[in-house]
N, C-alpha and C positions, 0 to 999 in steps of 0.2 A: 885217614879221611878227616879232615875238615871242613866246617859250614859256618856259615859266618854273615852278617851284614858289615859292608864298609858304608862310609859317606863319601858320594861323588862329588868336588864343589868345583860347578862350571866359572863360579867369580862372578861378578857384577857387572861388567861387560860381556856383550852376546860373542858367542867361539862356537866353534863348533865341535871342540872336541877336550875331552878332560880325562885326569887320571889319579888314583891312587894308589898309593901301597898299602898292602895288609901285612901286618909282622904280625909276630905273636904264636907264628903256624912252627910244623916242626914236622922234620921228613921230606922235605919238598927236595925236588931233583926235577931238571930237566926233562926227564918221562913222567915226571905227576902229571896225571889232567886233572887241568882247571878250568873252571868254567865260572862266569859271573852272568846274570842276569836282573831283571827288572820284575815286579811283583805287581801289578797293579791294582792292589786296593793300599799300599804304603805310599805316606806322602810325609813330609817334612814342612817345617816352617816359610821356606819357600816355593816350594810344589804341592800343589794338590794331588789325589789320586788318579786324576782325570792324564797333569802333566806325567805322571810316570808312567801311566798306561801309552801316554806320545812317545815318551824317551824308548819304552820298549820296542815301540813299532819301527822308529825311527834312528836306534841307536845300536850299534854295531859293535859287540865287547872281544878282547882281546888280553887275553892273561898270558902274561910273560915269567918266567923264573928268575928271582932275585938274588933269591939264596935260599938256602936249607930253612929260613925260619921266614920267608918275604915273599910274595908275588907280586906286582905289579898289574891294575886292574885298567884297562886304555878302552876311552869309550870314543867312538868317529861317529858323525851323527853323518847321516845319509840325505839329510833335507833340513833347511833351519840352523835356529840358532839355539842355545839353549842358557838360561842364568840359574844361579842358585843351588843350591843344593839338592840330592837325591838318593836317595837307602838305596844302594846294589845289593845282592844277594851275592854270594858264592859257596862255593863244595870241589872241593878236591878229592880223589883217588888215586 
């Protein structure tokens, strides 16, 4: 099991949708669950806590297998746009 903060970065242009990899992990396979979400009292240099508490409500996470050490964290945002940066949470089993 794994836990972990990544950083989301939407870019400087409004998108609706962003992604990152986490490496670093070990054990992962295709049956790992992963899971990444949003925490909202964390903000970053470009988001408030207010905005991550929006991304939560309005952002839709999706973790892919990479590789035995990588996941892939895909965020689709369900309404809006989004810039900047944003702490994801994740945890695998």
């Amino acid at each position: 099991m794994a836990v972990g903060t990544a950083t989301l970065n939407f870019g400087t242009t409004p998108t609706d949708s962003a992604s990152v990899v986490v490496s670093g992990l070990s054990g992962l396979s295709v049956a790992t669950h992963k899971e990444a979400f949003v925490q909202s009292d964390d903000s970053t240099v470009d988001n408030t806590a207010l905005q991550h508490r929006q991304l939560a409500y309005y952002g839709r996470f999706t973790c892919e297998y990479t590789s035995a050490t990588s996941m892939t964290i895909n965020c689709d945002l369900t309404f809006g746009n989004a810039t900047g940066t944003f702490t994801i949470h994740y945890v695998t089993a």
